[in-house]
N, C-alpha and C positions, 0 to 999 in steps of 0.2 A: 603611294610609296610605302612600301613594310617600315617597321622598325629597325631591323638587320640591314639595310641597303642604306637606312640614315647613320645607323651607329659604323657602320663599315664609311661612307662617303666622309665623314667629319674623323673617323678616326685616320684614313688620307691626308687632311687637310691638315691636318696636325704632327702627323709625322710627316710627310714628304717635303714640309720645307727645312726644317732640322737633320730630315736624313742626307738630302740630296749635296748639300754644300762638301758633308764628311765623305760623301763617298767620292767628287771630286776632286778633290783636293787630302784625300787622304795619302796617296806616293809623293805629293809631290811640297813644296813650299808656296803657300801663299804672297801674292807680290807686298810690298813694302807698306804699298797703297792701303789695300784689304787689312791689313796687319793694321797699319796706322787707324783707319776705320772701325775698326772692331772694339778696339780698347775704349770707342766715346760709345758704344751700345749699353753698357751696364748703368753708365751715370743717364742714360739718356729715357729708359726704362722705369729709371726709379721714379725722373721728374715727371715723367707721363702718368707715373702713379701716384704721385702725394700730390702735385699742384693745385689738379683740381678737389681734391679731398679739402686743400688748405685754404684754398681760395673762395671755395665755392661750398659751404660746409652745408647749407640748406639745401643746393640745387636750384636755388633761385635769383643765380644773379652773381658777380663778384661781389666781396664783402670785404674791403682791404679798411674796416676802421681796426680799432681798439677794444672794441667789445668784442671782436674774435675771436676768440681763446685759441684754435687750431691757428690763425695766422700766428698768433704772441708765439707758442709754443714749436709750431715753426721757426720760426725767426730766431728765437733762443737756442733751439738745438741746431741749427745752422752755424750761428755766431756759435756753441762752444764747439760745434766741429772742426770750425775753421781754427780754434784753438788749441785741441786737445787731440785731436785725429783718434779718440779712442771709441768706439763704436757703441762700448755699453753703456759709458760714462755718459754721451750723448742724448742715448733713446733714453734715459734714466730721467736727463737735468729736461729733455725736451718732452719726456711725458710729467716731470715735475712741474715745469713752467705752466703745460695745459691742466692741470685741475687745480692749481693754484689761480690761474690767471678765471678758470670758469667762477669757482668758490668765491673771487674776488668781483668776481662782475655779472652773479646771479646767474 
């Protein structure tokens, strides 16, 4: 298989699932359902992308003690989200907790 028939095939696979929803549903209104559905995709994406970062910080295993710094630092900026709902203030206190919580535990 060329190069040109793999960058063409993957660059398909990439847009046609992004494109084909907009061009369905571009005249018309999506039902209530879809709507309802759509709004948990962003929070749902994100946990798909930090958990295992947080969880699994070697790649070899869950790692939920203490000595974690990514779990501590997680967990801090979670708790002051839940507080503060302000997004810099967060990545800020929750990148402060992780090199504090490393610095602290070697």
């Amino acid at each position: 298989m060329s190069m040109a028939l793999l960058i063409l095939g993957m660059g398909l696979c990439s847009f046609l699932p992004r494109y084909l929803p907009l061009a369905v549903f571009a005249d018309r209104e999506m039902p209530p359902l879809v709507q309802t559905l759509l709004r948990y995709t962003p929070p749902a994406v994100l946990a798909a992308l930090v958990f295992p970062a947080v969880l699994t910080p070697s790649g070899r295993g869950v790692e939920l003690t203490l000595s974690n710094p990514y779990l501590i630092g997680g967990v801090v900026a979670f708790v002051a989200g839940l507080i503060s709902k302000r997004f810099l203030l967060v990545t800020a206190i929750g990148i402060a907790a992780f090199y504090l919580s490393r610095a602290l535990l070697g």
